[in-house]
N, CA and C atoms of all chains as a GROMACS GRO file, in nm:
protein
  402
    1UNK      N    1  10.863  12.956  16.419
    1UNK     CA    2  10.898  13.095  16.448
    1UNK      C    3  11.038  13.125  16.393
    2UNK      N    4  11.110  13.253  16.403
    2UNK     CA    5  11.199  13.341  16.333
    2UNK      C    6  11.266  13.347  16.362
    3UNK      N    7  11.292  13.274  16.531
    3UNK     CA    8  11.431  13.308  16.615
    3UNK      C    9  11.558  13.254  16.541
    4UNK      N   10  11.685  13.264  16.615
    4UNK     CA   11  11.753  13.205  16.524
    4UNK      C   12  11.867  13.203  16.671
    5UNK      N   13  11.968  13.085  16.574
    5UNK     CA   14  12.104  13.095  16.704
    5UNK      C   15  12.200  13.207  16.694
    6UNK      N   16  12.274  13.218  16.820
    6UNK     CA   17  12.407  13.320  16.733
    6UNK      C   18  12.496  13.235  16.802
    7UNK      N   19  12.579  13.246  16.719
    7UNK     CA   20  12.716  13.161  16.756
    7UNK      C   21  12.837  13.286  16.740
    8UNK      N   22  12.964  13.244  16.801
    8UNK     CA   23  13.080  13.306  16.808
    8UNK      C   24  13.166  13.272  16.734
    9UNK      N   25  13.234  13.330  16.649
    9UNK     CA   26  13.333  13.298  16.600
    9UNK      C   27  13.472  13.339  16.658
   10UNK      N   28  13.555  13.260  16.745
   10UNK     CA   29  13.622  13.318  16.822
   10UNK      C   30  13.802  13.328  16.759
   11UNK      N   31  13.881  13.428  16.827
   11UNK     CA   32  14.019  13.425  16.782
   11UNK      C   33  14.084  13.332  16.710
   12UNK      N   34  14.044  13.191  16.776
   12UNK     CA   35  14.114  13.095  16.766
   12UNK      C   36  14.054  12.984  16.651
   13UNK      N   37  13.953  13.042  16.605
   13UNK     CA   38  13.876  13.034  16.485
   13UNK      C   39  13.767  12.886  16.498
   14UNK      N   40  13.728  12.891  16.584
   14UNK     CA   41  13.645  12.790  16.656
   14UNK      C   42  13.498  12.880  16.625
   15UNK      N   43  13.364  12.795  16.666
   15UNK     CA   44  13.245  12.847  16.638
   15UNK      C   45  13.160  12.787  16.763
   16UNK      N   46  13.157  12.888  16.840
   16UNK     CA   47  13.080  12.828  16.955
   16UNK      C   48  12.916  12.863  16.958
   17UNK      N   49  12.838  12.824  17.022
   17UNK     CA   50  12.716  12.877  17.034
   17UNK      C   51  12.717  12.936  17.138
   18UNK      N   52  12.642  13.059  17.085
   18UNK     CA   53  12.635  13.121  17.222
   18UNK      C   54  12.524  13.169  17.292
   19UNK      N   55  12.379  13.193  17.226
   19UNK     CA   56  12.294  13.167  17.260
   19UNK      C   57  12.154  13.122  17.166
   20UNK      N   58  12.046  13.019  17.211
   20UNK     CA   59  11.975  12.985  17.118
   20UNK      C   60  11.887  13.061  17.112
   21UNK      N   61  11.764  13.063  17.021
   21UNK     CA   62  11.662  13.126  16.999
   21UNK      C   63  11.650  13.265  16.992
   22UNK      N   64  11.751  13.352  16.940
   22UNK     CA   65  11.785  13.480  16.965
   22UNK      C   66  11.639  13.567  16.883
   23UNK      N   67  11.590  13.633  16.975
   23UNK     CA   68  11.484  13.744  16.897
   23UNK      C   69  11.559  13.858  16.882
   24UNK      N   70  11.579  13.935  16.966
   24UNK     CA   71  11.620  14.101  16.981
   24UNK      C   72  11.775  14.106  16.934
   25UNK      N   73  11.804  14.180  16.890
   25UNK     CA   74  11.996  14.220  16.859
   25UNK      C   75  11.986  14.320  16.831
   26UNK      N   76  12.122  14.378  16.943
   26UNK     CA   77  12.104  14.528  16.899
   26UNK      C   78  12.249  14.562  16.938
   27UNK      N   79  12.314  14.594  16.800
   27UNK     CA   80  12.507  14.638  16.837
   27UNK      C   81  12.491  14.761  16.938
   28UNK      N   82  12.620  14.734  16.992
   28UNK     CA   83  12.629  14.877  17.066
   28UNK      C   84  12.752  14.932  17.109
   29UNK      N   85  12.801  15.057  17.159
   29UNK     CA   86  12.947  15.090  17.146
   29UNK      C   87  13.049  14.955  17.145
   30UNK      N   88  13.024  14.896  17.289
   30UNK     CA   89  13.127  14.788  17.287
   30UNK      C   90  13.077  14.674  17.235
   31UNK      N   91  12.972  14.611  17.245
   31UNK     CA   92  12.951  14.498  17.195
   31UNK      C   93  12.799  14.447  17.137
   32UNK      N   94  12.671  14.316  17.179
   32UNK     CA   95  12.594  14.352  17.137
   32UNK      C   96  12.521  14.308  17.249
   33UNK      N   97  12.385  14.390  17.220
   33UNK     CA   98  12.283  14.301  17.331
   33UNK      C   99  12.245  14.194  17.212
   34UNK      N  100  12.166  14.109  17.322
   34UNK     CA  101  12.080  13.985  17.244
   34UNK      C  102  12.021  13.894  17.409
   35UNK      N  103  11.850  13.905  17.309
   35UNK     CA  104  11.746  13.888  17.417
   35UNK      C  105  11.686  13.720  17.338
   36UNK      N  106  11.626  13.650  17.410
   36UNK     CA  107  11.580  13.491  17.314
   36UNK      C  108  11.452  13.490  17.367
   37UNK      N  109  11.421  13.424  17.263
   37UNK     CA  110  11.265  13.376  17.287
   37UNK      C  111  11.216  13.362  17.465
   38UNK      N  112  11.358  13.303  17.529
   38UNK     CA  113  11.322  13.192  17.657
   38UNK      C  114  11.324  13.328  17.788
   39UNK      N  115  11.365  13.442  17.729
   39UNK     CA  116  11.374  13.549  17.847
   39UNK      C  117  11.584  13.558  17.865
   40UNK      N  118  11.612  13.479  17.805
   40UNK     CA  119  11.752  13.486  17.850
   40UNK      C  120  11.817  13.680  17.800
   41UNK      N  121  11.918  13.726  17.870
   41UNK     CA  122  11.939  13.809  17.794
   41UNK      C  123  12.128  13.778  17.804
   42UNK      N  124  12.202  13.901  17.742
   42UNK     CA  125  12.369  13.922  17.752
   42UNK      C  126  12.375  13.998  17.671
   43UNK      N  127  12.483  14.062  17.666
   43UNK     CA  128  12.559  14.149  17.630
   43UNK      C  129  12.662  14.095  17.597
   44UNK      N  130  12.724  14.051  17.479
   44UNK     CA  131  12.873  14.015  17.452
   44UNK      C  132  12.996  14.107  17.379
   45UNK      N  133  13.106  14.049  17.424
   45UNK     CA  134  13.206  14.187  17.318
   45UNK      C  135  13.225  14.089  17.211
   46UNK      N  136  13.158  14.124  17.093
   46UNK     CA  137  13.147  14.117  16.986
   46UNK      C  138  13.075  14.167  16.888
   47UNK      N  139  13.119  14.192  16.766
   47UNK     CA  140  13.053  14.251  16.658
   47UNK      C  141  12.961  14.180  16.569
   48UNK      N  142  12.909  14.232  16.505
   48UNK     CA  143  12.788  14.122  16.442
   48UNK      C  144  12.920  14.087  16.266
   49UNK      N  145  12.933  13.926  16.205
   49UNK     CA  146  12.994  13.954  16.115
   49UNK      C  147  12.922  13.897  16.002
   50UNK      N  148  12.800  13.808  16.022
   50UNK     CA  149  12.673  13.761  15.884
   50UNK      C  150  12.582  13.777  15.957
   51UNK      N  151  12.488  13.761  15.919
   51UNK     CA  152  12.332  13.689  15.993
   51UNK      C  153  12.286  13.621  15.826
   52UNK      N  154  12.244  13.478  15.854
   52UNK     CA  155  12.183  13.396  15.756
   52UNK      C  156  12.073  13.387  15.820
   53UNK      N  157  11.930  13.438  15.757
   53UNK     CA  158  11.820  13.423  15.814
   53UNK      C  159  11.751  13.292  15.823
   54UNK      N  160  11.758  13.260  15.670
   54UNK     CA  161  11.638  13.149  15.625
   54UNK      C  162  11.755  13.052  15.742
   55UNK      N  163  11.888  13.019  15.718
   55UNK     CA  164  11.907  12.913  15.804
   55UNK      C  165  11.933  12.946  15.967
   56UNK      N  166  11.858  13.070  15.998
   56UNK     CA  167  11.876  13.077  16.153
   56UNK      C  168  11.949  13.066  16.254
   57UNK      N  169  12.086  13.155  16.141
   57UNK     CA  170  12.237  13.195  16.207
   57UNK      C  171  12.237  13.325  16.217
   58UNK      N  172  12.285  13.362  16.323
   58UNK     CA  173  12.373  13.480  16.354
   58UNK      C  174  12.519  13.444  16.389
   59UNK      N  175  12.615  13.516  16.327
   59UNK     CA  176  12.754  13.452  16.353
   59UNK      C  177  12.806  13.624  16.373
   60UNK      N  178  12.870  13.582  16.558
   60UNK     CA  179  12.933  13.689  16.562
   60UNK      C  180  13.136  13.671  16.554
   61UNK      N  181  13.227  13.774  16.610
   61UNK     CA  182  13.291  13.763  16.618
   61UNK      C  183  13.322  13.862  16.721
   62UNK      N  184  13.471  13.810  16.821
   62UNK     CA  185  13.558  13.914  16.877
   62UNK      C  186  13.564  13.758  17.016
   63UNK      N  187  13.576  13.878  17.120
   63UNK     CA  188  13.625  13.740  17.216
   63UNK      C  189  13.516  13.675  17.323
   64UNK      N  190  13.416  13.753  17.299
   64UNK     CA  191  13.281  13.713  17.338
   64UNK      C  192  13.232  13.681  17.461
   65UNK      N  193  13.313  13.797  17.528
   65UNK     CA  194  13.296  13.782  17.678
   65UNK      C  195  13.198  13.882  17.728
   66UNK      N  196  13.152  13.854  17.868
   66UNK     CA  197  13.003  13.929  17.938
   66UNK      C  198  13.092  14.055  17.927
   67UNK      N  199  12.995  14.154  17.915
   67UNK     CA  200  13.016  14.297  17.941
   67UNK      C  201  12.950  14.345  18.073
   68UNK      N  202  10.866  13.088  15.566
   68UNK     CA  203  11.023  13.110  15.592
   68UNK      C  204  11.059  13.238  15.641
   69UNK      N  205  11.177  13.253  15.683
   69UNK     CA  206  11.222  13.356  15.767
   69UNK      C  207  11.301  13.496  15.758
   70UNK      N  208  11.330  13.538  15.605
   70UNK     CA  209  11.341  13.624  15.604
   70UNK      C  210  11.273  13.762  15.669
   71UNK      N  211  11.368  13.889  15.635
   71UNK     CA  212  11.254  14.012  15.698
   71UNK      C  213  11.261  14.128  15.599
   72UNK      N  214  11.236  14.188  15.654
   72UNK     CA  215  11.226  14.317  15.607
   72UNK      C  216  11.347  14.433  15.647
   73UNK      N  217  11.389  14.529  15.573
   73UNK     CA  218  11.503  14.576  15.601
   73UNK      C  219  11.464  14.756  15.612
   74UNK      N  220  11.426  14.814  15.689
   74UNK     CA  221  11.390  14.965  15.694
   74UNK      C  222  11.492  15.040  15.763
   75UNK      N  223  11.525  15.178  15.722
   75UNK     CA  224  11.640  15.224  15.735
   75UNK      C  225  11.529  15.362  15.837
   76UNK      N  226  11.615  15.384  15.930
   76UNK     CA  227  11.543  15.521  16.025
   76UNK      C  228  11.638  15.626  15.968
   77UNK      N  229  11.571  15.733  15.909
   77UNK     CA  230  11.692  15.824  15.846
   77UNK      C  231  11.690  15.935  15.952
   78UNK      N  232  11.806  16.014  15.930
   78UNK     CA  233  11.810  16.097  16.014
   78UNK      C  234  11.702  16.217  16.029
   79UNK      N  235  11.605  16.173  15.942
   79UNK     CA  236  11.492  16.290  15.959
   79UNK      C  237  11.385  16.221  16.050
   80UNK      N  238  11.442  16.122  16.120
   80UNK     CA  239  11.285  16.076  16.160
   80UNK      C  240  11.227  15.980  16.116
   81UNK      N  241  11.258  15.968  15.983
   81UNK     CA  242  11.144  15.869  15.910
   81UNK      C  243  11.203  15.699  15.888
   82UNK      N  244  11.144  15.642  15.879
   82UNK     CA  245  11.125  15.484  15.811
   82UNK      C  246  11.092  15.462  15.719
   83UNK      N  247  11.202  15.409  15.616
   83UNK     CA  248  11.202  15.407  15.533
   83UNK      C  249  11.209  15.231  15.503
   84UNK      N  250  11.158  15.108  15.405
   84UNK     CA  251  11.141  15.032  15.373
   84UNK      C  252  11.256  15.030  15.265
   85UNK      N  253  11.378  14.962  15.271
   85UNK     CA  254  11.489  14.951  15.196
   85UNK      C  255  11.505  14.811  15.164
   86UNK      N  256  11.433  14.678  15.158
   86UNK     CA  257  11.489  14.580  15.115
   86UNK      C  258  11.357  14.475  15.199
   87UNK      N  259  11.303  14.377  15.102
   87UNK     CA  260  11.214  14.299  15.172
   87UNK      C  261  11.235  14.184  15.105
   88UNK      N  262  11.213  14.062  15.234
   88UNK     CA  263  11.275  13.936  15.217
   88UNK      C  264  11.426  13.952  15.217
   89UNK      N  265  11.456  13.982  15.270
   89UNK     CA  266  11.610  13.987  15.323
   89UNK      C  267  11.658  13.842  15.428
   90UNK      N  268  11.788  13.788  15.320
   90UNK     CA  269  11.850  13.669  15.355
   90UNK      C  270  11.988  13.680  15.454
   91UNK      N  271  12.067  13.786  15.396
   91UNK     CA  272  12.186  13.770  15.409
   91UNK      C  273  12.197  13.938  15.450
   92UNK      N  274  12.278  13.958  15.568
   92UNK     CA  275  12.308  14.047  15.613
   92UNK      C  276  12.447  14.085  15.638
   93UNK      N  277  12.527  14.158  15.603
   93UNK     CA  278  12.642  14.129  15.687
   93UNK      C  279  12.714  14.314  15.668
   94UNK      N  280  12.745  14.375  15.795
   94UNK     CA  281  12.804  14.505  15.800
   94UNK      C  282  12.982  14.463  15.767
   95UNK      N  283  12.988  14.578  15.703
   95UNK     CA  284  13.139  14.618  15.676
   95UNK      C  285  13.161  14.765  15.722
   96UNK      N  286  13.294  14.813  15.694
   96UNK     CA  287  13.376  14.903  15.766
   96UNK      C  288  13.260  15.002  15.747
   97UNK      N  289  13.222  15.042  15.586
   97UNK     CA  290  13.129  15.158  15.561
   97UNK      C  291  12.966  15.178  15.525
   98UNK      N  292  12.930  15.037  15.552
   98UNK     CA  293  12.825  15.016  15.532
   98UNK      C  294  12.764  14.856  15.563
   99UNK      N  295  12.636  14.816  15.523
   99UNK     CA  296  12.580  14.719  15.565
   99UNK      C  297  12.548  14.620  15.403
  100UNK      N  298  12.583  14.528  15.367
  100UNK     CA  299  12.557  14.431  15.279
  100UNK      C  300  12.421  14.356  15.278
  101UNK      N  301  12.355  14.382  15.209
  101UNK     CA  302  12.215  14.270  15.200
  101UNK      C  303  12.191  14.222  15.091
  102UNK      N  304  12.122  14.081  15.090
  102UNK     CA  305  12.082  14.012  14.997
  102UNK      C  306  11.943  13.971  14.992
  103UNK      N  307  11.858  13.979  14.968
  103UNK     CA  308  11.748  13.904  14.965
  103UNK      C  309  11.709  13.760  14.831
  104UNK      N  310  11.586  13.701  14.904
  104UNK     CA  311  11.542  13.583  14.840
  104UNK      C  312  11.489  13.610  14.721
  105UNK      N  313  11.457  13.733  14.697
  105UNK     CA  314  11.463  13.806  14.546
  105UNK      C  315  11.604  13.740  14.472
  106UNK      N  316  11.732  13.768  14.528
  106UNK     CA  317  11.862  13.794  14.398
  106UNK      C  318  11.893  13.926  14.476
  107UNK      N  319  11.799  14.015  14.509
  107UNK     CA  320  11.866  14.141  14.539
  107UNK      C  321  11.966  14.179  14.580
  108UNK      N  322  12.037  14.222  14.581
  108UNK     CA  323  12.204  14.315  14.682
  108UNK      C  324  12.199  14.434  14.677
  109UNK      N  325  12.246  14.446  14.757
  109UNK     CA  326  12.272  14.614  14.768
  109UNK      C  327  12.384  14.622  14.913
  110UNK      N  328  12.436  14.778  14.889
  110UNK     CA  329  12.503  14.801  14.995
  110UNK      C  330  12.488  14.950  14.990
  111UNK      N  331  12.445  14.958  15.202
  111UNK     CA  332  12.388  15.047  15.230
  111UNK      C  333  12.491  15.104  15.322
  112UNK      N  334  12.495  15.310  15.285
  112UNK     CA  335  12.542  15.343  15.380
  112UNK      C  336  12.458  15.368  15.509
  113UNK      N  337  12.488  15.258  15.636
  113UNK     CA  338  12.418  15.247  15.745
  113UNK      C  339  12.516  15.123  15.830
  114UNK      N  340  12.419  15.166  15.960
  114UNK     CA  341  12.468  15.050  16.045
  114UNK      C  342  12.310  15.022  16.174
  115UNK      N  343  12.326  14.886  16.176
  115UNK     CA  344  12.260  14.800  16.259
  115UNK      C  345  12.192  14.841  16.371
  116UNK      N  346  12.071  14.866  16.350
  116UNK     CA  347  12.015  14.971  16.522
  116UNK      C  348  11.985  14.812  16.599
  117UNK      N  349  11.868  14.747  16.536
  117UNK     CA  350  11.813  14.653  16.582
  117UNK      C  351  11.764  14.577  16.494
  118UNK      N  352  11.773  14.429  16.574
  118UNK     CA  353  11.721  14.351  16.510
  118UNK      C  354  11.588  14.262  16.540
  119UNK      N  355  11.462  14.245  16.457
  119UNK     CA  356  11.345  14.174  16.576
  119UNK      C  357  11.336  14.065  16.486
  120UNK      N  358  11.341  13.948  16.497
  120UNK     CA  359  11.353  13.846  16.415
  120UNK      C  360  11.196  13.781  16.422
  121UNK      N  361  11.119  13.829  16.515
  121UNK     CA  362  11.037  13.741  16.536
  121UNK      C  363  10.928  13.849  16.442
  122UNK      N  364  10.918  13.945  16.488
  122UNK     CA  365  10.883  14.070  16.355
  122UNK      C  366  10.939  14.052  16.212
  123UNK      N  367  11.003  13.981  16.194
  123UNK     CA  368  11.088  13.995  16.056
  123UNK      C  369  11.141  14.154  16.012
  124UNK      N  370  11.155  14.186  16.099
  124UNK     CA  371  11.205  14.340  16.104
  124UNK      C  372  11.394  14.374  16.156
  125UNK      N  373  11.429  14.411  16.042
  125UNK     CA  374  11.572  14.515  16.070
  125UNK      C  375  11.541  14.626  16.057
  126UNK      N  376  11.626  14.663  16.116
  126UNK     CA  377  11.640  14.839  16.198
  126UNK      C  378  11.778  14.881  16.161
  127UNK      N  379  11.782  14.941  16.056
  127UNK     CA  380  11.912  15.024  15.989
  127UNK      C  381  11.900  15.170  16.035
  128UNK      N  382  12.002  15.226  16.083
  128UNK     CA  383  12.022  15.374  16.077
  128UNK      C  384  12.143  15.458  16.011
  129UNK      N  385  12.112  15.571  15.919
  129UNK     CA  386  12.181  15.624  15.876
  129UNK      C  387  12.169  15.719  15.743
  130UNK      N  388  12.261  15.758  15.629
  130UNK     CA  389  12.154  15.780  15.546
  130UNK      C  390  12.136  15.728  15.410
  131UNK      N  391  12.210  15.565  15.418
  131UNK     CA  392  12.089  15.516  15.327
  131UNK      C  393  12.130  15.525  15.209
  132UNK      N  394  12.261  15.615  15.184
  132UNK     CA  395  12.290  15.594  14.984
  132UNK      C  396  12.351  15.424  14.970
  133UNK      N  397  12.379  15.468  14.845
  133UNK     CA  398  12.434  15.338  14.787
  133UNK      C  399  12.591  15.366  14.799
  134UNK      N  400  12.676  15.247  14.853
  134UNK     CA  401  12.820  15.256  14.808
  134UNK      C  402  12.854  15.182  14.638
   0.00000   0.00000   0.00000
């Protein structure tokens, strides 16, 4: 399947994961939703800054905290 | 493999099919960057509604010229 991870790219220029199997993404004023295969959902403050499909990255950025 | 498809919702309503097999995504200040497994590029004036990965479907809104 298509899911993919998103990871954070944070201030301090580190790359965390932040959640696996991401299906749904959807930016929004402050930050983004993102729903996973497993039912998980969040909202983070961050912006979307690639998505690599074939290798099943999403890489966001900002400080990537719950909204 | 996992690319998707890239359709833009224009402000009239409609869906429009702007880019298929799409690899590489990435928004900037005035628009949205794509690449596909074609070679293709382009850069679109738009921004990120949604994303369904498991659809192989992006969701661009806006209107869609070229920068």
């Amino acid at each position: 399947m298509c899911e993919a991870n998103a990871y954070l790219n944070t201030v301090e220029g580190k790359e965390e994961l932040l959640m696996e199997g991401v299906n749904i993404l959807r930016p929004d004023k402050d930050g983004v939703y993102l729903r996973s295969i497993f039912g998980e959902q969040k909202v983070v403050k961050a912006r979307i800054k690639e998505m690599q499909l074939l290798e099943h990255r999403i890489i966001l950025e900002g400080d990537g905290g719950s909204i």
